[in-house]
N, C-alpha and C positions, 0 to 999 in steps of 0.2 A: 719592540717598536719599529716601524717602518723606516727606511731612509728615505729622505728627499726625492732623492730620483725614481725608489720603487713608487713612489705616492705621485709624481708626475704621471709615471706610466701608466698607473691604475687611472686618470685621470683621461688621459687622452683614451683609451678604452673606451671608458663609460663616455666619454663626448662621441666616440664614433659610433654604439652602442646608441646611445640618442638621436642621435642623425637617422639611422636606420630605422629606428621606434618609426620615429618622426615620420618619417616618409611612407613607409606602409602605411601607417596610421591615416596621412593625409590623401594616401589612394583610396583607400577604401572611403572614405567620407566625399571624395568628389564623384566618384563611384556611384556614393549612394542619391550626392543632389542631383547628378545626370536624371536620374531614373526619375525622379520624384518632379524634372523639370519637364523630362519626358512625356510622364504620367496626366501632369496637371495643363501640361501646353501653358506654361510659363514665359514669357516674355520678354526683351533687357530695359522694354520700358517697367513693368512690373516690379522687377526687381530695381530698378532705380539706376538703372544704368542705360548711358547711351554710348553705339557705337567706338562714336569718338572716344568718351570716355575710357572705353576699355583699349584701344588700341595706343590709348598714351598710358594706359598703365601698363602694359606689355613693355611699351619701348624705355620708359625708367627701370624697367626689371624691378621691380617691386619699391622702390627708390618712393616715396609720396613726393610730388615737385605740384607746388603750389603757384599759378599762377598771377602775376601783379599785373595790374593794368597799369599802362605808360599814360601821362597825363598828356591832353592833348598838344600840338605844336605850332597846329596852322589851321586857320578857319575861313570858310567860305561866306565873303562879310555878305552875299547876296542873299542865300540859307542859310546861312548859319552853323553848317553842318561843320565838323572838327575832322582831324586828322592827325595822327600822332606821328606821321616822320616817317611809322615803320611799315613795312609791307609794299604791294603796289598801290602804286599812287591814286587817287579818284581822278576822274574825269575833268573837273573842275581845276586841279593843278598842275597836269600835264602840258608840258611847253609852256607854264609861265616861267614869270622870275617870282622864287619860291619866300623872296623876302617880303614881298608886298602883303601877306597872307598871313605872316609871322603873327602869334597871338603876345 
C-alpha cells in the first residue's frame, strides 16, 4: 500500500499532467474556432458579443463580475432625468448646490 506522501506526489503529477492536457487540448480547439470564424466571416455581434463585453472579460482574467446598477441620487425636477452620484456629472448639475436635486 502506498504512503501518504507517495500518493501526494502522485497527485501533484497527474494535476500537472492536467494542466498540460488542458492546455494543448484548449490550443488546438481555438485553433480550430479561429479558422472556422475565418472561414464563415463571423462576427462579435453574431456571436453575442460586444466589444466592450469582451474587453471587461479580459481585464477580470476570467473572474465573471456582475454588474449592479446604483439607484438613482439626484433628479432633474425640470426633465425628470436621474443621476446616480457616480461618474461625471450632467450638465443640468454642474455648479449647482447638489442638495436641491436630492431625490
Amino acid at each position: 500500500m502506498s504512503s501518504y506522501e507517495e500518493l501526494l506526489a502522485q497527485q501533484a503529477k497527474l494535476e500537472k499532467q492536467i494542466e498540460e492536457a488542458k492546455a494543448r487540448e484548449c490550443a488546438a480547439v481555438i485553433d480550430e474556432i479561429k479558422k472556422k470564424i475565418a472561414i464563415f466571416g463571423i462576427t462579435l455581434d453574431e456571436l453575442g458579443f460586444s466589444k466592450k463585453e469582451l474587453s471587461l472579460r479580459k481585464s477580470t482574467a476570467g473572474k465573471l463580475r456582475v454588474r449592479t446598477r446604483v439607484a438613482p441620487k439626484y433628479r432633474d425636477p425640470q426633465t425628470g432625468v436621474t443621476w446616480s452620484g457616480r461618474g461625471k456629472p450632467p450638465k443640468w448639475i454642474v455648479d449647482q448646490d447638489r442638495a436641491s436635486y436630492l431625490i
